[in-house]
N, C-alpha and C positions, 0 to 999 in steps of 0.2 A: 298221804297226808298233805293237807295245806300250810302252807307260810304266810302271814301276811305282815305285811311293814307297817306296824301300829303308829311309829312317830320317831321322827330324828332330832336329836339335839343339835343346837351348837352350842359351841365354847362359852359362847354369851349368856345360856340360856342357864351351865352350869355356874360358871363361876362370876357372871356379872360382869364389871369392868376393869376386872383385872386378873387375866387369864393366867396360869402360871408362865407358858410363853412369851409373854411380854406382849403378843399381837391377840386378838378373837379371828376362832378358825372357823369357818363356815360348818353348817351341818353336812354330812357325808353328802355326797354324788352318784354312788353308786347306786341306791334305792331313792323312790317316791312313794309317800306316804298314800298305802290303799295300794298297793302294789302286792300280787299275788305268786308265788312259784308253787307247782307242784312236786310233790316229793314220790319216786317210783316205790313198788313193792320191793326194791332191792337194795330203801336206805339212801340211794345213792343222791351227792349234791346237782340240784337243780344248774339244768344252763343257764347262763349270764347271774346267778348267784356269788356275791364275792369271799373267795378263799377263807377270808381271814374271820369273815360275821361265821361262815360254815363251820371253822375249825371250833370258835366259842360255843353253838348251839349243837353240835353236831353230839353229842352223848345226850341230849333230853330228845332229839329227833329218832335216835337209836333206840331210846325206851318204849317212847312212844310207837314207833313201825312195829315193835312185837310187842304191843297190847299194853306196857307198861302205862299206868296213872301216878299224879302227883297228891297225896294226901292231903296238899294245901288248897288244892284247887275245887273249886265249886263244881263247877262242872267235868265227869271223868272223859277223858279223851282230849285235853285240852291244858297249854302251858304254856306261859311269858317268859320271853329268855330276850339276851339281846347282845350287842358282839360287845368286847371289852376293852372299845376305843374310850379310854377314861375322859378323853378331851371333846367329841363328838361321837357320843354312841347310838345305836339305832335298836328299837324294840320291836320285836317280832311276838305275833301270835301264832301259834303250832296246835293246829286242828286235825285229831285223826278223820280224816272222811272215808 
C-alpha cells in the first residue's frame, strides 16, 4: 500500500493567534507535502517514516494490508487518517495498490 502526505498543519493554521503554548509551532519536519512511502506485504513501517504518525495510522494500515474497507469511504481500498499531534498534525492518504 501507498502513504502519501496530503497536508501539514501548523499551530497557526489551528488555533490562529493564540496557540495554547503561548508561542505558534511550525508545521511538522519530518514529512513534505506529496511525499510518498511504501507499505511492504508484511504491514511493516516504511523507512524514514516517523514512529509516532506510524504508531497513530498503524491499525487502519493493518485493515487495509488484509483487504479491509472503510464504509465511509467513496472509494474501496482507500483512507484519511493522520498522526495525533493536536498542535501540528499531518494528513496522510492510504492507497491499497
Amino acid at each position: 500500500m501507498k502513504i502519501t502526505v496530503l497536508k501539514k498543519l501548523s499551530s497557526r493554521e489551528i488555533f490562529g493567534d493564540s496557540p495554547p503554548m503561548g508561542q505558534a509551532i511550525e508545521a511538522c519536519g519530518q514529512f513534505d507535502v506529496g511525499q510518498e512511502f511504501i507499505v511492504g506485504e508484511d504491514g511493516g513501517m516504511p523507512d524514514g517514516f516517523c514512529h509516532w504518525a506510524w504508531n497513530d495510522i498503524y491499525k487502519v494500515v493493518t485493515t487495509m494490508v488484509y483487504g479491509g474497507n472503510f464504509p465511509w469511504m467513496k472509494k474501496k481500498g482507500t483512507s484519511i487518517s493522520c498522526c495525533t499531534d493536536g498542535l501540528r498534525p499531518v494528513i496522510f492518504k492510504l492507497e491499497r495498490i
